[in-house]
BAMARZA-573189 format. One line per 2 residues: number of its first residue (from 1); their letters; for each residue x, z, y of N, C-alpha, C, CB. Coordinates in pm, whole numbers. Atoms other than C-alpha are relative to their C-alpha. Glycine has a CB too. Layout:
residues N
NUM = A = X Z Y X Z Y X Z Y X Z Y | ...
***
This chain:
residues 130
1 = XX = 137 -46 4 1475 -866 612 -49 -4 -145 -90 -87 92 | 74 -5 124 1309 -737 289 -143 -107 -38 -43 146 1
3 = XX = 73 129 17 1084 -986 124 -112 131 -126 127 -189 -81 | 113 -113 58 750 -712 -12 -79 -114 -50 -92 120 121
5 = XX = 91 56 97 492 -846 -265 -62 102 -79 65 -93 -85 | 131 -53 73 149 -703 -354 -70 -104 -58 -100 72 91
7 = XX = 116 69 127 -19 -838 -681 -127 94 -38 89 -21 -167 | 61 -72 -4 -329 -666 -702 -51 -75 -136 -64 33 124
9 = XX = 28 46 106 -424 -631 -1069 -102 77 -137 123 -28 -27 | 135 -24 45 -713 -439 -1084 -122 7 84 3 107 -58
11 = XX = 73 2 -92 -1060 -404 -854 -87 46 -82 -18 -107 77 | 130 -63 107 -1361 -138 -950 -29 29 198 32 189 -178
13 = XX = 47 -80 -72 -1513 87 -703 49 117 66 -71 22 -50 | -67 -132 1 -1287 339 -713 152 -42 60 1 74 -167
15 = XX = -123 74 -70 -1022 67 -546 78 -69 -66 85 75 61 | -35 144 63 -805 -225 -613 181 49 -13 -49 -173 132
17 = XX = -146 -31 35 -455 -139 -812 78 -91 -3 22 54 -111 | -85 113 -35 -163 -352 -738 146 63 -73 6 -32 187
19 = XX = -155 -47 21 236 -363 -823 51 -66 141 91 -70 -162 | -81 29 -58 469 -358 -543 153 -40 -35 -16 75 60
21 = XX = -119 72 26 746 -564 -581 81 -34 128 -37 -124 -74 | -98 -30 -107 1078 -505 -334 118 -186 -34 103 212 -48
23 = XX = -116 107 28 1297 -864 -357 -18 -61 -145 155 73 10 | 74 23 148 1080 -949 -702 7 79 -99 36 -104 -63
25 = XX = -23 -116 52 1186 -622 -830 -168 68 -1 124 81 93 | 68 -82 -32 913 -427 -933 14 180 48 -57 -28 -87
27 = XX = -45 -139 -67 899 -85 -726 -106 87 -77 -14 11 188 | 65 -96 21 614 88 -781 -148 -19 5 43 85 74
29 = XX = 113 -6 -2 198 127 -817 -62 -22 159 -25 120 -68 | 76 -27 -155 -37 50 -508 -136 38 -32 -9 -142 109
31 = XX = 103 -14 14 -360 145 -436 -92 -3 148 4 107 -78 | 51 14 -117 -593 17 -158 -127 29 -19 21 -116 58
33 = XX = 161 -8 51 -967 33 -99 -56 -100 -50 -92 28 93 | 63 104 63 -1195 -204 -274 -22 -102 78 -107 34 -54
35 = XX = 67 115 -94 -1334 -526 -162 -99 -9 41 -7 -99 -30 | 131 25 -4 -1632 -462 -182 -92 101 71 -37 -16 -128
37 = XX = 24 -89 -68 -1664 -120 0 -71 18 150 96 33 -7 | 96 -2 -130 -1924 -109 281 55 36 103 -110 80 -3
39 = XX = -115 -50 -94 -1697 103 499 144 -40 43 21 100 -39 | -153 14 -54 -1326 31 438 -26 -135 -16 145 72 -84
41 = XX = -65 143 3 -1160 -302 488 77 17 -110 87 -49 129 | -149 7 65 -923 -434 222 82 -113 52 -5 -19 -161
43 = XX = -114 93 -80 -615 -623 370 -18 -167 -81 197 82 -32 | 30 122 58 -739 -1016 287 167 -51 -55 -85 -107 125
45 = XX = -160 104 13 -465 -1265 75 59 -35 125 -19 -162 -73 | -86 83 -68 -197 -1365 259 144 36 13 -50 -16 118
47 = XX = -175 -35 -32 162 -1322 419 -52 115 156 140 -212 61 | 29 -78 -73 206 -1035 679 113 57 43 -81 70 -44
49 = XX = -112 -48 -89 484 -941 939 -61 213 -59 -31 -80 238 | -32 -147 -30 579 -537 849 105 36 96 38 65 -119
51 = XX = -94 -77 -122 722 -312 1138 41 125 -41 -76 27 141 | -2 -149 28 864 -14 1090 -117 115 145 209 40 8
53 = XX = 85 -84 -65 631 279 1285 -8 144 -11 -104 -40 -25 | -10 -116 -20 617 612 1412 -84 66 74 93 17 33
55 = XX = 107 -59 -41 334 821 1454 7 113 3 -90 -26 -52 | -34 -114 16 185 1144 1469 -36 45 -153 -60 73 107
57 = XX = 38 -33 147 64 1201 1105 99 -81 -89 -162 -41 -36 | -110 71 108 324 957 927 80 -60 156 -83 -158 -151
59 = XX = -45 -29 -70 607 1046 1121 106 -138 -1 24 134 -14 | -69 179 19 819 705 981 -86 -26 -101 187 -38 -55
61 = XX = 26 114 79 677 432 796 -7 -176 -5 -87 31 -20 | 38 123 -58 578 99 766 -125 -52 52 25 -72 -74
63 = XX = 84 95 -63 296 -127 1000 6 -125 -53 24 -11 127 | 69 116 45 111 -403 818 -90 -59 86 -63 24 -109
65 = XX = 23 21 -72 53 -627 1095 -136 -92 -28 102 -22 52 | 152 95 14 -332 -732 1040 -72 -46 76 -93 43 -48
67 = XX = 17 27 -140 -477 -935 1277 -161 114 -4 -16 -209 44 | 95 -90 -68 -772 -697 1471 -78 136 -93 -114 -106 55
69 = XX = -54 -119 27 -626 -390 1317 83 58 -15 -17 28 -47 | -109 -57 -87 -437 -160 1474 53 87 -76 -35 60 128
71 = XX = -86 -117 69 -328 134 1217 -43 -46 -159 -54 189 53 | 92 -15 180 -310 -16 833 161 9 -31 -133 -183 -105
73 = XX = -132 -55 42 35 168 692 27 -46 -172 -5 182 26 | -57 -77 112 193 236 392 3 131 11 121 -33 -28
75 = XX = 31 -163 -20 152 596 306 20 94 -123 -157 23 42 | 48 -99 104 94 893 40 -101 -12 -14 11 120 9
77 = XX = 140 -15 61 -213 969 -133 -38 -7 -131 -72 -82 45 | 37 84 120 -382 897 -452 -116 -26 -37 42 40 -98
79 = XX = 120 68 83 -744 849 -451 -10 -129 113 -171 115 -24 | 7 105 -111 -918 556 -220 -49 57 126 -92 -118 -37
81 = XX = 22 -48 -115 -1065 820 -25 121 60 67 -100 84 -13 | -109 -76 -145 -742 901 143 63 -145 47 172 146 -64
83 = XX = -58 127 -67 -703 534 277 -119 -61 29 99 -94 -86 | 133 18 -48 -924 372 513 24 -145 -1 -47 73 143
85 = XX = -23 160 27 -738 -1 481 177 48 -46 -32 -138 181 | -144 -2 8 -388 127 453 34 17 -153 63 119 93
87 = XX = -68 12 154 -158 86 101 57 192 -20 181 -154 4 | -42 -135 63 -104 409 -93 152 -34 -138 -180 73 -90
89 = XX = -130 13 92 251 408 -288 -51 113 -140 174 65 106 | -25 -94 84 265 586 -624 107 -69 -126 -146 57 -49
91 = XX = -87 46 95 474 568 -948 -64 -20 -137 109 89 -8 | 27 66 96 244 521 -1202 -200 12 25 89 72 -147
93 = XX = 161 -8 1 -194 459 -1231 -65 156 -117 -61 -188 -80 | 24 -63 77 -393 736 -1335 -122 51 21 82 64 -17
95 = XX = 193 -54 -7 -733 944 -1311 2 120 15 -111 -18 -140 | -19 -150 -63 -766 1216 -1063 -143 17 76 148 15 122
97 = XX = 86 -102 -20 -1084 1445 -1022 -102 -142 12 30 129 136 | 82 139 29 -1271 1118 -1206 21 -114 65 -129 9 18
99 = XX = -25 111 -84 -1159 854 -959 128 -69 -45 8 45 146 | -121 39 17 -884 581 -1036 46 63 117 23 -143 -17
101 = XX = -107 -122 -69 -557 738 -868 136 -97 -4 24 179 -116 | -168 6 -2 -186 655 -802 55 155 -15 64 -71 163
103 = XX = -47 -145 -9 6 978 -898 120 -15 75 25 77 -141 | -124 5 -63 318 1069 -794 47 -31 85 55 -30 -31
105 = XX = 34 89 -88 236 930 -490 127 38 129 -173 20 38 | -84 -43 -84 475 1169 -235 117 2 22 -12 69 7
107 = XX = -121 38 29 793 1117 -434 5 -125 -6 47 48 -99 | -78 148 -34 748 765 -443 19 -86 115 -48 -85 -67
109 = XX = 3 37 -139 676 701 -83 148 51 44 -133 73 85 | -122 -61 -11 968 912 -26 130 -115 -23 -2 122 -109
111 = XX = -109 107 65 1189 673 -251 -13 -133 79 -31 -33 -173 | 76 126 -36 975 377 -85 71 -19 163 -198 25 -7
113 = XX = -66 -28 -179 1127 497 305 147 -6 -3 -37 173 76 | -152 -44 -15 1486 617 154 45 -216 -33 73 175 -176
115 = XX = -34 151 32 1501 219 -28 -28 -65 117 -80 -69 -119 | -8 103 -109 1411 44 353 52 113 108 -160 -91 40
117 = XX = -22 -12 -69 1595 289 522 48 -59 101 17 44 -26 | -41 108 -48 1783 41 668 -52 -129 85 35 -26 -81
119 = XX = 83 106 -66 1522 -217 764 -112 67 99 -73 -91 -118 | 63 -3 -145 1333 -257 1092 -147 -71 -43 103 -99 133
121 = XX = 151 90 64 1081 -531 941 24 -1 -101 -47 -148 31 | 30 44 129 975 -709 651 -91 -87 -12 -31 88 -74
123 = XX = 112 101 40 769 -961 498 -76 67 -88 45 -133 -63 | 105 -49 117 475 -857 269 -119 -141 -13 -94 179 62
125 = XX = 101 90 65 262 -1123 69 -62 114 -72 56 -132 -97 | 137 -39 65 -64 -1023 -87 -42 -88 -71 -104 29 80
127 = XX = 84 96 74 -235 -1193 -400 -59 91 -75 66 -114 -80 | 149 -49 114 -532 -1090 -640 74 -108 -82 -219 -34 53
129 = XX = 10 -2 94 -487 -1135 -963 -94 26 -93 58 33 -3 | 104 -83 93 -817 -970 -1130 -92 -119 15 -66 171 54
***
């Protein structure tokens, strides 16, 4: 079982940027919603059983098992409005149509599914840093 780690190591308004780290390897950029956002949730510190999952809009991925919430993924995207609690993959931070951003967001999810092809679960820790 893969051992996942989010350091989140920025927080504005515009959402809270993290590094994902695969086995202490760093992988790649995250990007969730803020903390402070009236609407979305952001996934609190801690440790967190991942499942793999199969839906109809993200056809494989992974399930970040939060307690009393039912759909918070890993995914594509790159601003915060395309995530309502769920983690956005990209390959590097950047600034799209004025909003912080993850770019590259489709090829690295991509890379992010082909690297756990193999795995069923996972562990994922969460820490703040900012």
């Amino acid at each position: 079982m893969k051992k996942l780690r989010i350091v989140r190591l920025e927080q504005s308004d515009a959402g809270a940027l993290g590094v994902l780290l695969i086995e202490g390897n760093i992988f790649c950029i995250t990007l969730e919603p803020d903390a402070f956002d009236p609407v979305k949730s952001q996934i609190p510190e801690g440790t967190y059983r991942v499942k793999r999952f199969h839906g109809t809009k993200w056809k494989d991925t992974f399930k970040i098992l939060v307690p009393e919430h039912k759909y918070v993924l890993f995914h594509a995207g790159n601003v915060e409005a395309d995530t309502d609690m769920c983690i956005i993959l990209g390959r590097f931070a950047g600034t799209l149509r004025e909003d912080r951003a993850v770019m590259n967001s489709g090829h690295t999810f991509r890379a992010f599914m082909e690297y756990m092809k193999d795995q069923q679960e996972a562990v994922l820790q969460i820490r703040d840093l900012y």
